[in-house]
Phi, psi and omega in degrees: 000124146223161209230157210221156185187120189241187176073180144318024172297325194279330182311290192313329207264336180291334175316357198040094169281159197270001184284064210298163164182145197272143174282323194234177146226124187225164198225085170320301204212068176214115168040232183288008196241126136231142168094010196300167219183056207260112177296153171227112202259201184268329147253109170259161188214080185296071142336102163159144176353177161287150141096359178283351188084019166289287190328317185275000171267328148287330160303319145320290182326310177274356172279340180283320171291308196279002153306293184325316186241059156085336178314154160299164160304251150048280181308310203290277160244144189265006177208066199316322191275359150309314156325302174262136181328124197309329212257339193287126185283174200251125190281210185293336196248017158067040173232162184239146171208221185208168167225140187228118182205174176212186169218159205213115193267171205148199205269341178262002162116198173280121174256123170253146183230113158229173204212119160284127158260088134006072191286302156243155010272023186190155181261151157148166203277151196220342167224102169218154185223141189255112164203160200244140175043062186061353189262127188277114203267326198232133152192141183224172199206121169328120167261310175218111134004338188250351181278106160344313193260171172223138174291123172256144161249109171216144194337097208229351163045037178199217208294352164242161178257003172219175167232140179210129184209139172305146160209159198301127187290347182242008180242182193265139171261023180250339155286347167244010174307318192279354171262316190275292198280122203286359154095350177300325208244166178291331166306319190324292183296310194289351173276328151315287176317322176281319195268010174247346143317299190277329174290308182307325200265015170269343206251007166251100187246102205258072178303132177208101174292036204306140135283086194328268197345300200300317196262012170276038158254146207240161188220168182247182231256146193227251184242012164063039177228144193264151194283171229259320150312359185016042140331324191250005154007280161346286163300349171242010115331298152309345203254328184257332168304353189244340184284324189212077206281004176250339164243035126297291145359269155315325154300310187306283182323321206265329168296326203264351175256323200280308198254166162311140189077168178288146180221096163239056174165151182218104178214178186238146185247136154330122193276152140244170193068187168086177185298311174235168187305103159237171181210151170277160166244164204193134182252128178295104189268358166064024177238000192099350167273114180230116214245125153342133169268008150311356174234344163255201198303183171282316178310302196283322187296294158357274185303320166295320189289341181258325178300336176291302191317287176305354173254351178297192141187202204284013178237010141249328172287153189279093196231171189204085203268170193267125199260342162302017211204101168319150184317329182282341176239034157249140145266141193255133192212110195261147152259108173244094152269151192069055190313271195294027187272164215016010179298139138287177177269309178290301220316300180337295197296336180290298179298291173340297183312308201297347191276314201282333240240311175313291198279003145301338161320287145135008192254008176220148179200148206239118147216144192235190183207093211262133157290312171217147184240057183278342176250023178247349204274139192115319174288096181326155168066022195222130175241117178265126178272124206241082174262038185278306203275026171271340193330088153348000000 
């Protein structure tokens, strides 16, 4: 593996920003990846061939977020023995499992979080540790096998120095530590402050995928946030052009650069006939001519579609922010695996910029997944992970 990295991110990053979002990611034990280690900037980019392991490191990332807001194990994976590692043998008592962990910088400094998982003969959590500078705030451990839960220790700094209590054995227990410690003592709190640090910066997460097939279709009209799949396109279109006339604009600019032909509009219109309310999206050529986004190509459906994301947040996209937590001291971490599928290098170069230009802001960061980002080169803020050299 090697990582590449141009602008001031490290710079930006040693500040402890008060915005928390995670730096690192690492895959002790996943699926083709062991003892791994991914710096993570405000655009990252996992390079590298089929079969090098980029899905499956945005696929970690996002099991980590939605551990981070609470899912069971169960939900999070519904297909645990993909997840370990192929070569890994099995122990006396036949069982296998991955280690998964990041770090999440912020205002309490770099907070590590790693999490053993239990794949067979049964799912279900069997480690995980919290600690800040060497110090450890949290740690829990399988005790008994016949028991649902695992004994946690975490960090109380006062007439005793840990507290040890039973926690569900199938959730994450750095996400429920802020119901269980009651906050007296300066450990306490320093033990809060850290595990609310790694939730917030795990939990506003945008897994994203578009299907070119899914949006040449007119949809009815819902709640207006888009699906992972931008699929409901159509529908936040309608919702937003009117909602936000300066970055709708932009959207409008990124389209007119990006797809073919005059572009002087990007909207959604009411269908007629059928049963219920439905609406197309259609692009305005400013001649009277309003051509479906049903004709065009995939690479152009793709590209309006990832140019949305990124001009968006969370209160359009289908996300799941920490709501205790102002907005303002949130980041939204979008996943685009397959960033670059059906895209030409300019659309790419067109995208990137526009990628690099959000997440300098700070309230958004990208991580994608490339075969090669070689049409990256050049770009400020963008750190490339390169895993062409892991290859087996």
């Amino acid at each position: 593996m090697t990582v590449s990295a141009r602008g001031t991110r490290a710079e930006t990053e040693a500040r402890s920003p008060d915005r928390p979002s995670i730096t690192e990611l690492r895959l002790s034990a996943f699926a083709a990846h062991r003892g791994a280690g991914f710096p993570l900037g405000p655009l990252s980019l996992f390079a590298g061939p089929s079969g090098s392991g980029k899905s499956s490191a945005l696929r970690a990332y996002e099991a980590l977020a939605r551990l981070g807001g609470g899912a069971e194990l169960a939900e999070v994976f519904p297909d645990p023995a993909a997840c370990v590692p192929e070569r890994a043998r099995p122990d006396a008592q036949r069982r296998r499992g991955f280690r998964i962990g990041c770090t999440a910088d912020g205002p309490e400094g770099p907070v590590r979080l790693d999490v053993a998982v239990q794949a067979e003969p049964e799912l279900r959590m069997v480690g995980e540790r919290l600690t800040v500078g060497g110090l450890t705030l949290l740690e829990t451990a399988l005790r008994d096998p016949s028991r649902r839960t695992v004994q946690a220790a975490w960090h109380t700094a006062g007439l005793a120095p840990v507290t040890r209590a039973p926690l569900p054995g199938d959730r994450l227990g750095t996400a429920l530590l802020p119901l269980r410690v009651a906050g007296k003592t300066d450990g306490q709190r320093h033990v809060i402050a850290a595990a609310e640090q790694m939730v917030v910066a795990l939990r506003s997460v945008f897994p994203c995928d578009p299907l070119p097939r899914a949006m040449r279709t007119a949809v009815p009209l819902g709640a207006g946030r888009l699906l992972r799949g931008c699929d409901n396109l159509a529908e936040v279109l309608w919702r937003t052009r009117s909602e936000c006339g300066r970055r709708h604009g932009l959207l409008v600019d990124a389209v007119r650069a990006g797809c073919a032909g005059p572009v002087h509009d990007v909207l959604a219109e009411p269908t007629t006939g059928g049963a219920g309310r439905a609406v197309q999206a259609l692009l305005d050529r400013g001649d009277g001519l309003r051509t479906p986004l049903g004709r065009l190509g995939d690479g152009e459906l793709r590209y309006l579609a990832l140019a949305m994301v990124l001009l968006t947040g969370p209160g359009v996209l289908e996300v799941d922010p920490a709501g205790e937590v102002p907005a303002a001291l949130q980041t939204l971490t979008v996943l685009a695996d397959g960033f670059d599928r059906d895209l030409d290098v300019r659309q790419l170069g067109l995208l990137v910029r526009l990628a690099a230009r959000m997440c300098a802001r700070g309230h958004i960061r990208l991580v994608g997944a490339v075969s090669d980002a070689s049409w990256a080169a050049g770009v400020d803020g963008v750190t490339v992970v390169d895993l062409s050299r892991d290859r087996t």
